[in-house]
C-alpha positions as CSV (number, residue, x, y, z in Angstrom):
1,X,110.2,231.2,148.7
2,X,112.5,233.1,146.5
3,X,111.4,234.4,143.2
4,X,112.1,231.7,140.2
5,X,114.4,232.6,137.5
6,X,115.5,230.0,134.9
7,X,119.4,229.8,134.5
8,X,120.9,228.3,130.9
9,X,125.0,226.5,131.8
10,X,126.7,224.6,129.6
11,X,130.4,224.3,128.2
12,X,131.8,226.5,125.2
13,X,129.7,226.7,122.2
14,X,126.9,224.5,123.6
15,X,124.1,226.7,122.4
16,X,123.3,228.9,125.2
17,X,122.5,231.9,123.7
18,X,120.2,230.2,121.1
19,X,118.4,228.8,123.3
20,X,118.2,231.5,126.6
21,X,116.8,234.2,123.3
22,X,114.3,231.3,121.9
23,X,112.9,231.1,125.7
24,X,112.9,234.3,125.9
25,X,110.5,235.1,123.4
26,X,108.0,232.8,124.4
27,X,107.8,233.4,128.3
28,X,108.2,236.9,128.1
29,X,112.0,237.1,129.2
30,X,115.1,239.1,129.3
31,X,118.4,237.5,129.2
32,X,121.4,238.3,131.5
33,X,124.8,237.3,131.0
34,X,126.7,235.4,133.3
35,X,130.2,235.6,131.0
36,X,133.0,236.6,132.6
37,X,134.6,237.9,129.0
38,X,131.6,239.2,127.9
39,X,131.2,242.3,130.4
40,X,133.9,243.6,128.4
41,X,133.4,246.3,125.6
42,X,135.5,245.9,122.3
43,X,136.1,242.3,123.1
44,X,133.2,240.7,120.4
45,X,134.6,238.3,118.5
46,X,136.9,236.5,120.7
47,X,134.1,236.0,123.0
48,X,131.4,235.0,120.8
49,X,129.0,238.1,122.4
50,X,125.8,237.7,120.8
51,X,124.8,239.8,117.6
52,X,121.9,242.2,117.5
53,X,120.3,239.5,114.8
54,X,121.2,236.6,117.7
55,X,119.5,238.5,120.2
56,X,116.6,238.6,118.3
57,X,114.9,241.5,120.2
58,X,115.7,240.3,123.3
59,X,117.4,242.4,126.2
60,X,120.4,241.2,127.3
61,X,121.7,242.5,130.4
62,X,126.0,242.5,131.6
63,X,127.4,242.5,128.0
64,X,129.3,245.7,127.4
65,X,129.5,247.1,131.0
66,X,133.6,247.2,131.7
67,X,136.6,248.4,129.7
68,X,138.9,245.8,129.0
69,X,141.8,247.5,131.4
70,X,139.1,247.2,134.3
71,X,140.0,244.7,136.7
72,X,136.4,243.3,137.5
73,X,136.0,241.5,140.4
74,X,133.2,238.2,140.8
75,X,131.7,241.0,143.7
76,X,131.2,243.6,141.1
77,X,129.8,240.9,138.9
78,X,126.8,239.5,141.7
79,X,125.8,243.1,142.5
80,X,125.2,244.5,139.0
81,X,123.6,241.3,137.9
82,X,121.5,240.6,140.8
83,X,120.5,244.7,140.2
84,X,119.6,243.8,136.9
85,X,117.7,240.3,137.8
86,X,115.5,242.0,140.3
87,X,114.4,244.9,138.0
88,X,113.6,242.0,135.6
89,X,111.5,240.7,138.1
90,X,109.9,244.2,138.6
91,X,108.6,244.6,135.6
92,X,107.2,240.5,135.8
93,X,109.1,239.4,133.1
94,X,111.1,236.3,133.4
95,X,115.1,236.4,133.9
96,X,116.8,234.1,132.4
97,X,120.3,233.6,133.7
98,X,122.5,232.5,130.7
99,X,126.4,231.9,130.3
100,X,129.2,229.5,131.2
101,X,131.4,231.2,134.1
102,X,130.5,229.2,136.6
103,X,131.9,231.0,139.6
104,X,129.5,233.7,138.3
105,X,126.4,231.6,138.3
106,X,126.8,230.1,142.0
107,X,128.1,233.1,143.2
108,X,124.6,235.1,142.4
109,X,122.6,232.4,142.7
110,X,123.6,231.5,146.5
111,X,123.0,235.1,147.9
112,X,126.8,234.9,148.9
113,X,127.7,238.1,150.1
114,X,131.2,239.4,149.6
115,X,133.6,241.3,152.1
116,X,133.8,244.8,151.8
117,X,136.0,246.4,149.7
118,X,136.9,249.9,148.9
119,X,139.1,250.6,145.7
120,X,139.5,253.8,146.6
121,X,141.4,253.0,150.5
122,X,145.3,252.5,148.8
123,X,144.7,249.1,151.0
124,X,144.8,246.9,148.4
125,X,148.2,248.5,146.2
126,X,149.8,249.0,149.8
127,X,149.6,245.1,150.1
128,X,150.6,244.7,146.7
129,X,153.4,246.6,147.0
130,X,154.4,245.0,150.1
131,X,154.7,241.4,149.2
132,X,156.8,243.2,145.6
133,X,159.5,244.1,148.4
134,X,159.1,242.2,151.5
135,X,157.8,238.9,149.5
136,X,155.2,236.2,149.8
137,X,156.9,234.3,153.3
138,X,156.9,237.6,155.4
139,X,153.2,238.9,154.5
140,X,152.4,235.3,155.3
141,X,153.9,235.2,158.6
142,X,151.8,238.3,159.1
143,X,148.6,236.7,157.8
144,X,149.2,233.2,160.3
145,X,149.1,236.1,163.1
146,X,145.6,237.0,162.5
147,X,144.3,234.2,160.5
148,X,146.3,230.5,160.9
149,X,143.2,228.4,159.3
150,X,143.5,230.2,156.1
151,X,147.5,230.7,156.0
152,X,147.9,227.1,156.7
153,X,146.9,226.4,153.4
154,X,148.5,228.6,151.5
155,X,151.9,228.8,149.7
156,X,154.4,231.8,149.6
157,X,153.8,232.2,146.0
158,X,149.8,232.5,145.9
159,X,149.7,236.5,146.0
160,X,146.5,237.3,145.2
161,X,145.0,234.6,148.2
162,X,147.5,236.2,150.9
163,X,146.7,239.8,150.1
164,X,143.1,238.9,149.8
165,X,142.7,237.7,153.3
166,X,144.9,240.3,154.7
167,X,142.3,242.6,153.0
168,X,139.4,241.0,154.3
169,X,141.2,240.8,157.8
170,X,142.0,244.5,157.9
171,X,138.6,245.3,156.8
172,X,136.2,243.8,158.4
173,X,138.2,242.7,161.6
174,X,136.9,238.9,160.1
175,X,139.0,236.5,158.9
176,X,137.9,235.2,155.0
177,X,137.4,231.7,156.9
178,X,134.6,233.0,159.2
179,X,133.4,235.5,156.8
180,X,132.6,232.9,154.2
181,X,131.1,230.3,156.8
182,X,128.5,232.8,157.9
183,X,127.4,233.5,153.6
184,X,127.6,229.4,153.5
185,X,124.6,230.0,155.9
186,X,122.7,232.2,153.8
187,X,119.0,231.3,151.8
188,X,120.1,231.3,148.7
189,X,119.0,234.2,146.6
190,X,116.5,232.7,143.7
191,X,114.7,230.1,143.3
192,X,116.3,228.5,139.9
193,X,115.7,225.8,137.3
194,X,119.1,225.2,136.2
195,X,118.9,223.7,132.5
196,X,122.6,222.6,131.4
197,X,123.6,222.0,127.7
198,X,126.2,219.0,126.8
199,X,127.1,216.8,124.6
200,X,126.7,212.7,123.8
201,X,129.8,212.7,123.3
202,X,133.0,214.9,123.5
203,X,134.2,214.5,120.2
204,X,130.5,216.5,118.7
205,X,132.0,219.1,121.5
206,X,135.1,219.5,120.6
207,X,134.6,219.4,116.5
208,X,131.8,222.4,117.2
209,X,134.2,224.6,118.9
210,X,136.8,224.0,116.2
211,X,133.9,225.6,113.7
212,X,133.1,228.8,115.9
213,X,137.2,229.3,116.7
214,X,137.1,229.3,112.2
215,X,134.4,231.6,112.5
216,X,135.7,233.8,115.2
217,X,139.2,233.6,112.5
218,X,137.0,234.6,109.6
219,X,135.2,237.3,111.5
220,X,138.2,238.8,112.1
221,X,139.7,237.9,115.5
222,X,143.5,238.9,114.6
223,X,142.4,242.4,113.9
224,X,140.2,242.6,117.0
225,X,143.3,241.6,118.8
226,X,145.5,244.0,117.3
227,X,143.2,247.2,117.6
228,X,143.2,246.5,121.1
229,X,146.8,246.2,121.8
230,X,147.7,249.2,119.5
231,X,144.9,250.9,121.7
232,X,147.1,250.3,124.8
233,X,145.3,247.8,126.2
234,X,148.3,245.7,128.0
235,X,148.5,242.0,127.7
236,X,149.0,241.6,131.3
237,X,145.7,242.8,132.1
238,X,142.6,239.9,132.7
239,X,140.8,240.7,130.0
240,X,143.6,240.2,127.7
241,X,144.3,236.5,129.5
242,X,141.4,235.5,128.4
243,X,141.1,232.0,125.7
244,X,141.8,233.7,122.4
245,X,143.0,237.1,122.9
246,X,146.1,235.7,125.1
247,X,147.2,234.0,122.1
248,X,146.3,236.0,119.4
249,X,148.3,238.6,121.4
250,X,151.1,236.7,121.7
251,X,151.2,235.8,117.9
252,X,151.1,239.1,116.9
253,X,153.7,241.1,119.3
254,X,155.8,238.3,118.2
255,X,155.4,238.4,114.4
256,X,154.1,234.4,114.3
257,X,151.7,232.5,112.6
258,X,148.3,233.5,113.4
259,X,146.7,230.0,112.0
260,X,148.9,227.9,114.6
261,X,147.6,230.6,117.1
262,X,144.1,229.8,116.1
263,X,145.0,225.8,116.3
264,X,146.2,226.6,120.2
265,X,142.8,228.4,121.0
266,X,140.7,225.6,119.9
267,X,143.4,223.3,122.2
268,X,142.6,226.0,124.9
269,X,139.1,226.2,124.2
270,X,138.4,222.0,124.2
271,X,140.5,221.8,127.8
272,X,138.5,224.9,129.3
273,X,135.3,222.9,127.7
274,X,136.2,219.7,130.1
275,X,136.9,222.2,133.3
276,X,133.0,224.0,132.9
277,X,131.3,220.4,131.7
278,X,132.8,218.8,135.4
279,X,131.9,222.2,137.1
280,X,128.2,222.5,135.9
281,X,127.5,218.2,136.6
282,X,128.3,218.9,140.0
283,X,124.6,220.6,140.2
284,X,122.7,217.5,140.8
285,X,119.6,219.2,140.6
286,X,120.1,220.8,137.1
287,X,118.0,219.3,134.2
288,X,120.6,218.0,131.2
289,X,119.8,218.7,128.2
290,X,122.0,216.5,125.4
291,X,123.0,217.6,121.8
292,X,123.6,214.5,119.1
293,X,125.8,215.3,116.3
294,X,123.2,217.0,114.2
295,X,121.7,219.1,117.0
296,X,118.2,219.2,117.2
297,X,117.5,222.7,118.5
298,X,113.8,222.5,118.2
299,X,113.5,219.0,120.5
300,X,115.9,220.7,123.2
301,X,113.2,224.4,123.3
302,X,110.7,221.7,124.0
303,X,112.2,219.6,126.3
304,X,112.8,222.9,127.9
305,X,109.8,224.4,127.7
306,X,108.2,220.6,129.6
307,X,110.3,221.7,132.3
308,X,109.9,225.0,133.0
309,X,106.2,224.1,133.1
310,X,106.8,221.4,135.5
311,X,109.1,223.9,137.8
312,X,106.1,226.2,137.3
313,X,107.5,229.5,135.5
């Protein structure tokens, strides 16, 4: 059996990090991040990384670990994480998986492994470089030589797909299709109680991520923006895509209204809210946990503390 770990999902501003610290200080935990914005350093406001009063003592592992130019991969992600999960372990303290990047969370949790890829080969930029001048048809052609399933269902236009599975062709002498039917047949890695925090109802959702996108405002989320970007971080860069910064950037480099910027994040925000809430319900085995419109923080610790008992960490 693999070891347990208790993992903490759930949409935008559901109360995750509450709720993964209160745990945490009553079984002996540590926390690790699974937020895809929150590996970033300088980026704290925008995505609501946790204050050193919010962690309340607790470690919290995979905040801070990236510069915001880094291009950092879901690969990168499961190995540093799982590092950190198993030296949790170690120690025989609880980890406690907490964030709301999905991809993240099933990607570590499944043992998936990931083709091999060396940054430093020139394999990658040669392929990008290639489908600049010779466009997204030809390398496509190419890839339908080596690997039809997967260029079958792909269009011209889908750069990042075609040049991935060339990579993972000309790498590993696999194609992506049978690389990722063999990590389908994996164990998965840990043994998890999956607790995911929602909402009765959508409009409670929605009306608290207005209040934390005013809070990120009055924190100061237009300067953050704007120390970044006179930093020379660029806005094309993934970081800098990210729910907040893209249009707070965008406001800025074009002289506009930084409250109607705010007004689109919290639009942003609600819609990216509905993507996670349908990607986290498709865990049938995850416990829900629901907040009313006056959330009752202390009933949710204990409905989560009955099952943690009853999974038996």
């Amino acid at each position: 059996m693999p070891p347990p770990i208790l993992v903490i999902t759930g949409p935008t501003a559901s109360g995750k990090t509450a709720l993964a610290a209160a745990l945490a200080k009553r079984r002996n935990g540590e926390v690790v991040s699974a937020d895809s914005m929150q590996i970033y350093r300088r980026m704290d406001i925008g995505t609501a990384k946790p204050t050193r009063e919010e962690m309340g003592g607790i470690p919290h592992h995979m905040i801070d670990v990236a510069e915001p130019e880094e291009n950092f991969s879901v690969a990168r992600y499961v190995e540093m994480a799982a590092a950190c999960i198993d030296d949790i372990l170690s120690r025989g303290k609880l980890p406690i998986l907490a964030g709301g990047t999905g991809l993240y969370v099933d990607s570590l949790l499944s043992g998936r492994t990931f083709a091999a890829f060396d940054a430093q080969s020139g394999l990658r930029e040669e392929l990008e470089g290639r489908y600049r001048l010779q466009g997204g048809q030809a390398l496509l052609e190419e890839l339908a030589q080596a690997d039809p399933e997967t260029a079958a269902r792909l269009h011209p236009n889908d750069a990042k797909r075609i040049i991935r599975a060339l990579e993972v062709w000309l790498t590993t002498g696999q194609t992506i299709a049978q690389h990722n039917q063999q990590t389908r047949a994996l164990p998965p890695r840990y043994h998890a109680l999956t607790l995911t925090l929602d909402f009765h109802r959508r409009e409670d959702m929605w009306a608290r991520i207005d209040r934390r996108v005013d809070q990120m405002m009055a924190a100061g989320l237009a300067q953050e923006v704007d120390a970044l970007l006179q930093s020379g971080i660029p806005e094309t860069c993934t970081a800098m895509q990210a729910i907040g910064y893209k249009e707070m950037a965008a406001a800025l480099r074009g002289r506009g209204d930084i409250w109607a910027a705010a007004e689109e994040i919290k639009l942003r925000s609600r819609q990216y809210a509905k993507r996670q809430r349908t990607w986290f319900h498709r865990n049938r085995n995850a416990k829900v946990l629901l907040w009313g419109a006056v959330p009752d923080f202390e009933g949710v610790l204990q409905a989560s503390t009955e099952n943690m008992e009853e999974f038996g960490i």
